[in-house]
PyMOL Python script that loads the backbone (N, CA, C, O; Angstrom):
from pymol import cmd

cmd.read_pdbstr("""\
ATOM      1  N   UNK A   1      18.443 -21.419 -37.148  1.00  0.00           N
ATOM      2  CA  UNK A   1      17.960 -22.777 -37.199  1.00  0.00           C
ATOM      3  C   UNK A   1      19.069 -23.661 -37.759  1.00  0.00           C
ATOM      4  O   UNK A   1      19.805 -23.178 -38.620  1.00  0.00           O
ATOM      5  N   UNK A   2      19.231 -24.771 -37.392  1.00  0.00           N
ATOM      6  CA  UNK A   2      20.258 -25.919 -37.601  1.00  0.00           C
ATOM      7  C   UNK A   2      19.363 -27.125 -37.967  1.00  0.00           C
ATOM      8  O   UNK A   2      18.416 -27.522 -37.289  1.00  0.00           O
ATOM      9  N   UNK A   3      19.716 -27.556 -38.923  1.00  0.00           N
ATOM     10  CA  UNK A   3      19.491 -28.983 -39.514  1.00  0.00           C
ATOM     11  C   UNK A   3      20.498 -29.981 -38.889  1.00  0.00           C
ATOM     12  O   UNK A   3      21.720 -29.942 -39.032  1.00  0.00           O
ATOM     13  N   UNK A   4      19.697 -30.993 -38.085  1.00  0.00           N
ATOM     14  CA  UNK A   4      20.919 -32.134 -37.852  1.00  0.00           C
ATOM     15  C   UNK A   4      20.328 -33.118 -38.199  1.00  0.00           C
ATOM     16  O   UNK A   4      19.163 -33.388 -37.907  1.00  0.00           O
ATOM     17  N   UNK A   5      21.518 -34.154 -39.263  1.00  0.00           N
ATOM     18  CA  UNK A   5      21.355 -35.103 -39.847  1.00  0.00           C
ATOM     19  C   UNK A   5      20.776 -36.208 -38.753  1.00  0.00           C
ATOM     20  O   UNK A   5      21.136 -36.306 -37.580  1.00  0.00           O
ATOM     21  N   UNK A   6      20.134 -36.730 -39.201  1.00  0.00           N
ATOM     22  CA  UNK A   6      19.957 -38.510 -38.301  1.00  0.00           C
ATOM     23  C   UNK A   6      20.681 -39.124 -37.851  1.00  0.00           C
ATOM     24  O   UNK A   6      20.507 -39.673 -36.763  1.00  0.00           O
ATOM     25  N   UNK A   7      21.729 -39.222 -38.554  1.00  0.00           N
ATOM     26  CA  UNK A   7      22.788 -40.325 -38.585  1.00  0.00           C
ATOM     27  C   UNK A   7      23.860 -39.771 -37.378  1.00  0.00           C
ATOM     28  O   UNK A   7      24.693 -40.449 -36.776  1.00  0.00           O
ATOM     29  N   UNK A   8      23.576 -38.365 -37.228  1.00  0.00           N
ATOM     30  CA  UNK A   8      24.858 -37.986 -36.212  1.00  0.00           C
ATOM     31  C   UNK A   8      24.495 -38.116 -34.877  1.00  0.00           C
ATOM     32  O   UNK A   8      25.364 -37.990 -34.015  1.00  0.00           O
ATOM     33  N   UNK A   9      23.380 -38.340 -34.586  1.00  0.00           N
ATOM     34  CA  UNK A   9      22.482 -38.693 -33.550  1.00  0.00           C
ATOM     35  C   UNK A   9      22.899 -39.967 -33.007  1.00  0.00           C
ATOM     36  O   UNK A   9      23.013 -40.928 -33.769  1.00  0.00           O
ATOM     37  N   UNK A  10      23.194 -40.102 -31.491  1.00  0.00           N
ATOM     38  CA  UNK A  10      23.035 -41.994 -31.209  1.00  0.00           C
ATOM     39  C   UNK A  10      21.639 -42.053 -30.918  1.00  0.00           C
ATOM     40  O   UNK A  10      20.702 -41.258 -30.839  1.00  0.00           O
ATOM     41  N   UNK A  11      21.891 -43.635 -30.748  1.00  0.00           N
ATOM     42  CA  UNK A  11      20.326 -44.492 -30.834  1.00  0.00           C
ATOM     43  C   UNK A  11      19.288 -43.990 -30.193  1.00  0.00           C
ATOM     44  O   UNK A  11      18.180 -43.852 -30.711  1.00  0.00           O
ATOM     45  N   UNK A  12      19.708 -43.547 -28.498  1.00  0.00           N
ATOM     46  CA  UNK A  12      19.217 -42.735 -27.434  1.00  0.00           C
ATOM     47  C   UNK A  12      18.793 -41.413 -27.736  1.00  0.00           C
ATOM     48  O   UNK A  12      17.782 -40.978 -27.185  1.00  0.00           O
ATOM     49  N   UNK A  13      19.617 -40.519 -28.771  1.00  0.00           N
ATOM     50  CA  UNK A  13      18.960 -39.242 -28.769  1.00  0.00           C
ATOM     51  C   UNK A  13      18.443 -38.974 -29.976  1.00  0.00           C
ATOM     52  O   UNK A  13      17.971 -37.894 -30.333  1.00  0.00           O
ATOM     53  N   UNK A  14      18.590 -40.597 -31.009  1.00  0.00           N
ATOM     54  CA  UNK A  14      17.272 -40.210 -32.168  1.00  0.00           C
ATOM     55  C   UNK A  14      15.926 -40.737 -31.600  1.00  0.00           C
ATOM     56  O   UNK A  14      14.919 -40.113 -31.934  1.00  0.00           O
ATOM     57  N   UNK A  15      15.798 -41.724 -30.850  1.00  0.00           N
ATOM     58  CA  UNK A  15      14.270 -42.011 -30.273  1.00  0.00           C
ATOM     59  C   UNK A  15      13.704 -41.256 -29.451  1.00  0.00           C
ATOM     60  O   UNK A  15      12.491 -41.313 -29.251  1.00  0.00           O
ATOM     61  N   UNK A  16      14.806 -40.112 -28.614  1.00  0.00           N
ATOM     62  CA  UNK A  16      13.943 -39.157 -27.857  1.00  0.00           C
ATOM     63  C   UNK A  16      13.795 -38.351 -28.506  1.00  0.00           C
ATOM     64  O   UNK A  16      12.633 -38.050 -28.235  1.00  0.00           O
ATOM     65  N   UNK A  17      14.171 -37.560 -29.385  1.00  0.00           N
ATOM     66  CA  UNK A  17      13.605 -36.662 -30.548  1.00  0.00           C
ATOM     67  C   UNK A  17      12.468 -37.287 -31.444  1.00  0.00           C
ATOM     68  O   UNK A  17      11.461 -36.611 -31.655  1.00  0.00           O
ATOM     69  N   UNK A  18      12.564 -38.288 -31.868  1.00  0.00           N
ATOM     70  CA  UNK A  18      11.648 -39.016 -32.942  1.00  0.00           C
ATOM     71  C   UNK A  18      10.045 -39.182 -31.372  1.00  0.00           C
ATOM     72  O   UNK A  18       8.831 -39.059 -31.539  1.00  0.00           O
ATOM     73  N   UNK A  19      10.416 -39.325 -30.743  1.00  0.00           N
ATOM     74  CA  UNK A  19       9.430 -39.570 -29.415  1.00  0.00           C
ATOM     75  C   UNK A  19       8.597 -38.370 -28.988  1.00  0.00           C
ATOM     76  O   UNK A  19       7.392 -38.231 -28.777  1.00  0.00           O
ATOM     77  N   UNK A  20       9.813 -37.414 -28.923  1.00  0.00           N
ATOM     78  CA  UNK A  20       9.354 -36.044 -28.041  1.00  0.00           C
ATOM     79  C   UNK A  20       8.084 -35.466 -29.447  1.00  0.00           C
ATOM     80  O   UNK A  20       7.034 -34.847 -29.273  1.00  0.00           O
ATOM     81  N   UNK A  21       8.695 -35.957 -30.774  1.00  0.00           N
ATOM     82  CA  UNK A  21       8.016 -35.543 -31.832  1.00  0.00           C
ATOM     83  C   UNK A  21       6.479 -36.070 -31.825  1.00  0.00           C
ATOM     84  O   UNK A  21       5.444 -35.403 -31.834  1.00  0.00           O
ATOM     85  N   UNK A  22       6.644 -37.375 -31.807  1.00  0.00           N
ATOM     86  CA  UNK A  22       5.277 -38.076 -31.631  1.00  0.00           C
ATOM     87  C   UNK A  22       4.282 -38.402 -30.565  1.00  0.00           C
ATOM     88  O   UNK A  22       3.298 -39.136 -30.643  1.00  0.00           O
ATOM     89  N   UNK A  23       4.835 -37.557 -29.331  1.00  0.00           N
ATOM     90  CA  UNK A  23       3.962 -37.650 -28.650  1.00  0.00           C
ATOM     91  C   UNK A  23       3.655 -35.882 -27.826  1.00  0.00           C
ATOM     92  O   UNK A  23       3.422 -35.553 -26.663  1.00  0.00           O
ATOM     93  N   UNK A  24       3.803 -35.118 -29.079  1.00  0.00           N
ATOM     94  CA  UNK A  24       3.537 -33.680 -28.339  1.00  0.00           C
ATOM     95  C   UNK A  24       2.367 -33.690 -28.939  1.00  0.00           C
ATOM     96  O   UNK A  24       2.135 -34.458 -29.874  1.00  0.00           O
ATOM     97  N   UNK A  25       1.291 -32.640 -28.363  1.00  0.00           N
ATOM     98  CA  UNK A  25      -0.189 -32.443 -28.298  1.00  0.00           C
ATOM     99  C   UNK A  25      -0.067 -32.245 -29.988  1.00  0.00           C
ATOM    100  O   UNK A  25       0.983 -31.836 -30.482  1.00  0.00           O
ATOM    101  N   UNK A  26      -1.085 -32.531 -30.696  1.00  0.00           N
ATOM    102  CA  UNK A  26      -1.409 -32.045 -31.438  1.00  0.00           C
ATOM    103  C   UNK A  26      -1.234 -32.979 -32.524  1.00  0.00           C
ATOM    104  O   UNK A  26      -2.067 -32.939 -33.428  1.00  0.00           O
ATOM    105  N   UNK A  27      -0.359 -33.751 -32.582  1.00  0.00           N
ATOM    106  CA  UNK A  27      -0.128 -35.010 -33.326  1.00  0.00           C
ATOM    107  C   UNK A  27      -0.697 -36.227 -33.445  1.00  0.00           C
ATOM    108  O   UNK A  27      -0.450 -37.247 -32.802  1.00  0.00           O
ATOM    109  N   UNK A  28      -1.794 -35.979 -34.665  1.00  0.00           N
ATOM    110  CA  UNK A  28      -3.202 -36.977 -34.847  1.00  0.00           C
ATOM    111  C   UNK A  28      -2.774 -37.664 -35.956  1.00  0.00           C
ATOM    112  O   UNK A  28      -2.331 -37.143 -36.980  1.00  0.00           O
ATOM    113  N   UNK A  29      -2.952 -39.187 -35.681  1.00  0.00           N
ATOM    114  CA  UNK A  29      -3.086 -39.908 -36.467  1.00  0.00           C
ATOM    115  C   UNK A  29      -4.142 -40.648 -37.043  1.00  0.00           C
ATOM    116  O   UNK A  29      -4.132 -41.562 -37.867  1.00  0.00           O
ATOM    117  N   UNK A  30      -4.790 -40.237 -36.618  1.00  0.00           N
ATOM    118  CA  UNK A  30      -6.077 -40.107 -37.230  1.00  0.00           C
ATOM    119  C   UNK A  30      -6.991 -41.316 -35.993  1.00  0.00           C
ATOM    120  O   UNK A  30      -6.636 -41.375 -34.816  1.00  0.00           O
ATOM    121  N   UNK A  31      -8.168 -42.183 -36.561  1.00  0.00           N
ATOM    122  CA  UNK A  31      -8.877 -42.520 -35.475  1.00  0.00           C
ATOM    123  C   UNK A  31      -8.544 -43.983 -34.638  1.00  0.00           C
ATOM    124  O   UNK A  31      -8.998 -44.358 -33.557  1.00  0.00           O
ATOM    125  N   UNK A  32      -7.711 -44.566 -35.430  1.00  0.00           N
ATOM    126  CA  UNK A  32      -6.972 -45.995 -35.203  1.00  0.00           C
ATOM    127  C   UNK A  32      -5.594 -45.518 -34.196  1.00  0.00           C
ATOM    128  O   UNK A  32      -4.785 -44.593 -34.256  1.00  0.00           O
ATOM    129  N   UNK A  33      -5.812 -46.674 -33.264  1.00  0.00           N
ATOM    130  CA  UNK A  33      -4.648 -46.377 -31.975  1.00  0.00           C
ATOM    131  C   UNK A  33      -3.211 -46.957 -32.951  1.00  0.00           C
ATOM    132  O   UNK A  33      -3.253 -48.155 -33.234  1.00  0.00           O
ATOM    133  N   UNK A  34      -2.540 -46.523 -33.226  1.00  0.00           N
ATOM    134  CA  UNK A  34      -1.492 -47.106 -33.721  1.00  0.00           C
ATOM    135  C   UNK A  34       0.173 -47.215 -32.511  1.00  0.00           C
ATOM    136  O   UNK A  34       0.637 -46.266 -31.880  1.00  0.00           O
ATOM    137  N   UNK A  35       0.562 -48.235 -32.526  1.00  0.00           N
ATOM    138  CA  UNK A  35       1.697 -48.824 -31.486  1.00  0.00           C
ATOM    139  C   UNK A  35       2.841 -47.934 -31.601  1.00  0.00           C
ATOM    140  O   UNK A  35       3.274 -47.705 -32.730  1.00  0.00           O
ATOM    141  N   UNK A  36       3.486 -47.309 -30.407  1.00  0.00           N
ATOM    142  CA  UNK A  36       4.405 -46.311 -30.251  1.00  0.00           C
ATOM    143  C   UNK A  36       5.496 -46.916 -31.580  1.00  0.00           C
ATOM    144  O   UNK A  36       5.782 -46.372 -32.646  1.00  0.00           O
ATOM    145  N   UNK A  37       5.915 -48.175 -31.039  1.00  0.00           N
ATOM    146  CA  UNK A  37       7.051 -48.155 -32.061  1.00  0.00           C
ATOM    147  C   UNK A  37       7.308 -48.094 -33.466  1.00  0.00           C
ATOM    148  O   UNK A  37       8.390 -48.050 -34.051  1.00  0.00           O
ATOM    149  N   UNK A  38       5.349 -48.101 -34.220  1.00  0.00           N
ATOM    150  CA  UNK A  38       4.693 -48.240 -35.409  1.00  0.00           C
ATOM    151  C   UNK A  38       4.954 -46.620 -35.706  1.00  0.00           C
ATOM    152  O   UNK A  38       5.478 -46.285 -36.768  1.00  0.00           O
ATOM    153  N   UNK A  39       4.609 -45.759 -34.834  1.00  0.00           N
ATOM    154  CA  UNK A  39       4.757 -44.594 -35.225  1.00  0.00           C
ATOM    155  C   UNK A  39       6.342 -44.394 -35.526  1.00  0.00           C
ATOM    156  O   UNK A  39       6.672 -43.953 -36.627  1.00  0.00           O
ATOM    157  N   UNK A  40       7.378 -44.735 -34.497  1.00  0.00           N
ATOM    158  CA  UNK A  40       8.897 -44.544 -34.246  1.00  0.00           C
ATOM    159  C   UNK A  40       9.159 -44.984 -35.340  1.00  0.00           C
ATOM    160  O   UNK A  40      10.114 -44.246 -35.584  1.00  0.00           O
ATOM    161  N   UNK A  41       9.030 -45.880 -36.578  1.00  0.00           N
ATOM    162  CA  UNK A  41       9.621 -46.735 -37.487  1.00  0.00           C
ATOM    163  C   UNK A  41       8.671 -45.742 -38.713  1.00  0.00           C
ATOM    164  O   UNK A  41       9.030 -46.176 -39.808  1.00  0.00           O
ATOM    165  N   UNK A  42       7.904 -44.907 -38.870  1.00  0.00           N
ATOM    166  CA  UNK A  42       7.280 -44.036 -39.687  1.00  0.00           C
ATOM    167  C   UNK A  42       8.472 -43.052 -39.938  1.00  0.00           C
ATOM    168  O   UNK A  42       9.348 -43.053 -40.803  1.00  0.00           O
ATOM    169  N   UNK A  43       8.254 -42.351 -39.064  1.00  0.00           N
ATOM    170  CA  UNK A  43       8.888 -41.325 -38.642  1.00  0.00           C
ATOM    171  C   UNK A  43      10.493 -41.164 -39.015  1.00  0.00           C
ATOM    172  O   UNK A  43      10.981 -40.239 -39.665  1.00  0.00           O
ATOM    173  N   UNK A  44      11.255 -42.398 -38.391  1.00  0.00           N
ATOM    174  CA  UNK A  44      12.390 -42.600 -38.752  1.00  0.00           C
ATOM    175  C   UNK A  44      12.681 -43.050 -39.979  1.00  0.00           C
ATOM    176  O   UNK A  44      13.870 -42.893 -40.256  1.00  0.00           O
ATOM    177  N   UNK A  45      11.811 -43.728 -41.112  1.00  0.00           N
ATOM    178  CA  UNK A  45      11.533 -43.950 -42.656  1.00  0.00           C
ATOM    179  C   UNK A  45      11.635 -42.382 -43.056  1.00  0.00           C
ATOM    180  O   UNK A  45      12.624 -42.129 -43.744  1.00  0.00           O
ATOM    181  N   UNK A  46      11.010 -41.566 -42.829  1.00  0.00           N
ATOM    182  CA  UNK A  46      10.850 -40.048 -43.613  1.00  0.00           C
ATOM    183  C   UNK A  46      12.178 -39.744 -43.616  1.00  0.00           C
ATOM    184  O   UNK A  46      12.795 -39.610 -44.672  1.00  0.00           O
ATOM    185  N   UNK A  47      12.871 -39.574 -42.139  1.00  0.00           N
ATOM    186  CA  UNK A  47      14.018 -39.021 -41.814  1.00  0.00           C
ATOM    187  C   UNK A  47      15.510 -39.565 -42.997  1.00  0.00           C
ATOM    188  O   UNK A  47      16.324 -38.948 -43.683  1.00  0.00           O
ATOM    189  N   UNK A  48      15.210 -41.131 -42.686  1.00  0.00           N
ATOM    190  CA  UNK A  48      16.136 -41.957 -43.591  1.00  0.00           C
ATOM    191  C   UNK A  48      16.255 -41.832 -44.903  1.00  0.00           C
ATOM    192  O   UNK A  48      17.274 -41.792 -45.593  1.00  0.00           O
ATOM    193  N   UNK A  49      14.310 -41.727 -45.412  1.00  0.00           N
ATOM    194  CA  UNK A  49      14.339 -41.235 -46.750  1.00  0.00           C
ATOM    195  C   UNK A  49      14.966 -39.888 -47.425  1.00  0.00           C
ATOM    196  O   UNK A  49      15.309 -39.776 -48.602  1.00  0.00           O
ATOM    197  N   UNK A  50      15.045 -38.778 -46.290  1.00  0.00           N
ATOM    198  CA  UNK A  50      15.500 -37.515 -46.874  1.00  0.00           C
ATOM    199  C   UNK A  50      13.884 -36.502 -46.984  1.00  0.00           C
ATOM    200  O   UNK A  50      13.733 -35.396 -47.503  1.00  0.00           O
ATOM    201  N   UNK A  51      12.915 -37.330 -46.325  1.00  0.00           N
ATOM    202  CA  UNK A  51      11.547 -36.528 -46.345  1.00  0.00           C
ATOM    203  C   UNK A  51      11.284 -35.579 -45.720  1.00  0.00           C
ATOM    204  O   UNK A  51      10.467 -34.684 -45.933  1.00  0.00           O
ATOM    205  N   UNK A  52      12.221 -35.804 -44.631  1.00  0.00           N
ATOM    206  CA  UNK A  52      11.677 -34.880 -43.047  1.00  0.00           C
ATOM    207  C   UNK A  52      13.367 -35.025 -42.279  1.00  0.00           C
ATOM    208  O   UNK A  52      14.191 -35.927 -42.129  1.00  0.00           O
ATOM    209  N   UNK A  53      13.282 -33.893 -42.013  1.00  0.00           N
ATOM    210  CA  UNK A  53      14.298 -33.477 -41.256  1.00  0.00           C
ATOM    211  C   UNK A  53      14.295 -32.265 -39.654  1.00  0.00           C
ATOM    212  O   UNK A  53      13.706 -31.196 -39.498  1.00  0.00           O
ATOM    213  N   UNK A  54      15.332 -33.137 -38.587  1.00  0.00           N
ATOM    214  CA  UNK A  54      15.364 -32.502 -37.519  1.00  0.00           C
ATOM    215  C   UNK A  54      15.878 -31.205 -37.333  1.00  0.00           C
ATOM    216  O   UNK A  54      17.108 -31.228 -37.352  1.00  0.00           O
ATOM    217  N   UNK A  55      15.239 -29.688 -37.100  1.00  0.00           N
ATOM    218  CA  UNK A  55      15.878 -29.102 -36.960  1.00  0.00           C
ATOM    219  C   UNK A  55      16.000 -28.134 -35.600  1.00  0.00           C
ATOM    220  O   UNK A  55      14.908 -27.958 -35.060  1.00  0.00           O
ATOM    221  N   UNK A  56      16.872 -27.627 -35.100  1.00  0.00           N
ATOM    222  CA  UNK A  56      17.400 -27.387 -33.796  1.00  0.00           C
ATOM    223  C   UNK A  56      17.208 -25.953 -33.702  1.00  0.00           C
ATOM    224  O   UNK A  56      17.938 -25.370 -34.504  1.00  0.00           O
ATOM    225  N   UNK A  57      16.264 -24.942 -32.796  1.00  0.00           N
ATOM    226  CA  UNK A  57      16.320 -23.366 -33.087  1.00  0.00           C
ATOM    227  C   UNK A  57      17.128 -23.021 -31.426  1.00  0.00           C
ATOM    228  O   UNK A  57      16.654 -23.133 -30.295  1.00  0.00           O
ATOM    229  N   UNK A  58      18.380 -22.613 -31.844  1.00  0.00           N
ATOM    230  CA  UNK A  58      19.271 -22.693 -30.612  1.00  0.00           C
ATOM    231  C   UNK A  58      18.315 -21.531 -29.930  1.00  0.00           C
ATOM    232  O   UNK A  58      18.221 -21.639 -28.708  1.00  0.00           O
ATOM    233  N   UNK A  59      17.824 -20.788 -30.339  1.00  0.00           N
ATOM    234  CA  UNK A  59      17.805 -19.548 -29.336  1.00  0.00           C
ATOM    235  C   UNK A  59      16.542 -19.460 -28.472  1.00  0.00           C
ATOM    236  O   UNK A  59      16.308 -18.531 -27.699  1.00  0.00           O
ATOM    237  N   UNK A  60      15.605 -20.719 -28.720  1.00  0.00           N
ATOM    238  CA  UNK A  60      14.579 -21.257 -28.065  1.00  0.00           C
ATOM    239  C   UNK A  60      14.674 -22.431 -27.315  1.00  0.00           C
ATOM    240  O   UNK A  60      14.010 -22.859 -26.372  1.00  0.00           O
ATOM    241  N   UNK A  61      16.296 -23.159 -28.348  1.00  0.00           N
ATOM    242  CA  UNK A  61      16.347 -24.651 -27.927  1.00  0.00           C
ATOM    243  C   UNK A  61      15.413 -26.197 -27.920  1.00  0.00           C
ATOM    244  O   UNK A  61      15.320 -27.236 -27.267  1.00  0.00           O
ATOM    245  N   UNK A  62      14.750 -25.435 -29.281  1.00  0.00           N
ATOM    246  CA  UNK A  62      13.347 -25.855 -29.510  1.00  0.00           C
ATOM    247  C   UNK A  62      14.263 -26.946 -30.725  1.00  0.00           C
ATOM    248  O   UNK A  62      15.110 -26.581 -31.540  1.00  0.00           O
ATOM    249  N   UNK A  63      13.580 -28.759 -30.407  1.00  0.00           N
ATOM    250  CA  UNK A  63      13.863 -29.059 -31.690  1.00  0.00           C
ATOM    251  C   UNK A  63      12.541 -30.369 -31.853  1.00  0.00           C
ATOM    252  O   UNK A  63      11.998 -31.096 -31.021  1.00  0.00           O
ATOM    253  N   UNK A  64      12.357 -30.171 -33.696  1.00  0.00           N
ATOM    254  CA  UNK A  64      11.460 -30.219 -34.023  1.00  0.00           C
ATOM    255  C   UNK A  64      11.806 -31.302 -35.111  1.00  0.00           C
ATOM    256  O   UNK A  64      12.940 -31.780 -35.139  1.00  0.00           O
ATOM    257  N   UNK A  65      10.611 -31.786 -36.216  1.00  0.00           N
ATOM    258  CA  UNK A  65      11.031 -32.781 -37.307  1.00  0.00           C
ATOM    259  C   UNK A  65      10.133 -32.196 -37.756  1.00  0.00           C
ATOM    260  O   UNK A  65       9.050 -31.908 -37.247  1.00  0.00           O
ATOM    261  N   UNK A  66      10.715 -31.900 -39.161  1.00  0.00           N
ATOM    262  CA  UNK A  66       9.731 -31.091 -40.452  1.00  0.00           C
ATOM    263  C   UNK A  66       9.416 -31.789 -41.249  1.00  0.00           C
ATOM    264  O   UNK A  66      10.513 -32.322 -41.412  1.00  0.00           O
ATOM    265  N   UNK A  67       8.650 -32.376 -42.085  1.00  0.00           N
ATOM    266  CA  UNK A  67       8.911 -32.463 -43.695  1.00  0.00           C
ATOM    267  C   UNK A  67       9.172 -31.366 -44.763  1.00  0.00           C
ATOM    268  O   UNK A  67       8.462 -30.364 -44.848  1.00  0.00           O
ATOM    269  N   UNK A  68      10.313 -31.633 -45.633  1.00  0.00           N
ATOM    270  CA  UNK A  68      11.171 -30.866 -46.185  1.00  0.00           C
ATOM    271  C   UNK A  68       9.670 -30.489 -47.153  1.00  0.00           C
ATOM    272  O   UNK A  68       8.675 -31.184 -47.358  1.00  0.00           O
ATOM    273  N   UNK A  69       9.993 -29.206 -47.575  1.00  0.00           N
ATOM    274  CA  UNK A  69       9.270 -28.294 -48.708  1.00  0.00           C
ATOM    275  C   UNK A  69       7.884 -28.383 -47.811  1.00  0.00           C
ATOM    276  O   UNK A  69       6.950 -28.849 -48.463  1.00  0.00           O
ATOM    277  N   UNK A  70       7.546 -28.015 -46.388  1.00  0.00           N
ATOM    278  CA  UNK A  70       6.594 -27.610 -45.481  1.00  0.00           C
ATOM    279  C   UNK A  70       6.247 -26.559 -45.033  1.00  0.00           C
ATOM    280  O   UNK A  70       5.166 -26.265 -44.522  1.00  0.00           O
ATOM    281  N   UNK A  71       7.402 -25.769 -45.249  1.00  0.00           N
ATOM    282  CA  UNK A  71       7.764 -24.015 -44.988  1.00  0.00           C
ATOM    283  C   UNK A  71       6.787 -23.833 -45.326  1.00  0.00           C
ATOM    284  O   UNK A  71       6.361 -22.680 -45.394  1.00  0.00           O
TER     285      UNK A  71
END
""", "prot")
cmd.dss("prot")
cmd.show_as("cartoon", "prot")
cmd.util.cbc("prot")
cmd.orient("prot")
């Protein structure tokens, strides 16, 4: 597994990760429709903060956004 920072990301391949994140099955925000880019600006706050981080599992090619101490 690989941790990649935010910042090394361009604009294009942090919103399709931050995207692919928020719109795979299973990701409830509970019962209020909230606006794609409302979620995108959440999401990217955690990341910025150091809350949640992207990480990359080469051998699946699977990549994901955690919040740190989630293990």
């Amino acid at each position: 597994m690989l941790v990649i920072p935010i910042h090394t990301l361009s604009d294009t391949a942090q919103i399709g990760v931050i995207d692919a994140f928020i719109l795979r099955e299973g990701t409830d925000y509970g019962h209020r429709d909230i606006p794609i880019e409302e979620k995108r600006d959440r999401v990217r706050k955690l990341l910025d903060d150091g809350l949640a981080e992207i990480r990359f599992y080469p051998e699946t090619e699977f990549i994901d956004i955690v919040l740190k101490g989630s293990e």
